[in-house]
C-alpha positions as CSV (number, residue, x, y, z in Angstrom):
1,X,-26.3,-74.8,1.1
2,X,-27.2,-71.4,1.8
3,X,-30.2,-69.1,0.0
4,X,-29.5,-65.8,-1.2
5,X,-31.7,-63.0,-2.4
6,X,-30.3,-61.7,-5.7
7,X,-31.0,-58.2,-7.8
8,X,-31.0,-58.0,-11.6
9,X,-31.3,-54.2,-13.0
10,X,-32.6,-54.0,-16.4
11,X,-32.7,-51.5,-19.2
12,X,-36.2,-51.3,-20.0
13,X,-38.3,-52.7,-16.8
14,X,-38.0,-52.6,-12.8
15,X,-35.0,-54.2,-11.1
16,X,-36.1,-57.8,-10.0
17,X,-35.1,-59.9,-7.4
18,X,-35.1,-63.9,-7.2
19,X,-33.1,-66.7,-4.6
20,X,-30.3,-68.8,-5.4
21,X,-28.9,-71.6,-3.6
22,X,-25.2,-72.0,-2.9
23,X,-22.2,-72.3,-0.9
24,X,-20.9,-69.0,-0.9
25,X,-21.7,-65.3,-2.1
26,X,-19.2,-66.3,-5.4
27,X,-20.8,-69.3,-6.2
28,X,-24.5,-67.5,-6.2
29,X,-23.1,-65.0,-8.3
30,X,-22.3,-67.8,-10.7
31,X,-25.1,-69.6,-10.4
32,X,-27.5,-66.4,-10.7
33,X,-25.5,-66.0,-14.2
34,X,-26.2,-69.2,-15.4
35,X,-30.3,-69.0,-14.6
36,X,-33.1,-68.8,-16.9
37,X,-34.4,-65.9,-16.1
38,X,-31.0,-64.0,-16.8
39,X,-30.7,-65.7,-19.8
40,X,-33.7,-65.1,-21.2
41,X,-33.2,-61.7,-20.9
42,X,-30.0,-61.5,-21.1
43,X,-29.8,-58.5,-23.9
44,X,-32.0,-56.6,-21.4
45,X,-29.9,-56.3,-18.2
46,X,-27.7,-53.8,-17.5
47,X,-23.5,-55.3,-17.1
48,X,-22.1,-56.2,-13.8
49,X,-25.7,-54.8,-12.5
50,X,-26.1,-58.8,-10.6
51,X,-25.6,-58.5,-6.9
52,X,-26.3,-60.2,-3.4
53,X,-28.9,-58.3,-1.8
54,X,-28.7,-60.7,1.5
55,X,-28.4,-64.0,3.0
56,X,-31.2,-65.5,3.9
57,X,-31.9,-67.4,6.8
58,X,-32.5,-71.0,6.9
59,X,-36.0,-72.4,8.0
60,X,-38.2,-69.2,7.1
61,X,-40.5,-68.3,4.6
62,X,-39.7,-64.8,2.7
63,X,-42.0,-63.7,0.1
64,X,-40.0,-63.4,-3.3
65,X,-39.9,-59.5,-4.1
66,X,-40.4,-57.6,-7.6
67,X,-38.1,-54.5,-7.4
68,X,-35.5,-53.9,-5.4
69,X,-36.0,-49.8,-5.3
């Protein structure tokens, strides 16, 4: 399993950014789609705007980020 850092953009408030944990790029995609915090604000966030900010290395600590911008 790899982590991945990935950006939501929203209509109304900052761009934030959260980890996922999956196989592949794809599969994090998929998996970021299916979260709760996409879902909850799901009418909010701007079409197509989910995307892999980078891979994260395994066996270090990185402080989860608000804003991407």
């Amino acid at each position: 399993m790899n982590r991945y850092l990935i950006c939501a953009e929203y209509y109304f408030s900052e761009p934030q950014s959260f980890e996922i944990e999956a196989e592949n790029k794809t599969e994090a995609i998929e998996k970021a789609k299916k979260d709760i915090r996409i879902i909850a604000n799901y009418g909010n966030i701007i079409p197509g705007s989910l995307k892999i900010i980078k891979k994260l290395q395994k066996g270090k600590c990185f402080e989860k980020t608000k804003g991407t911008k």
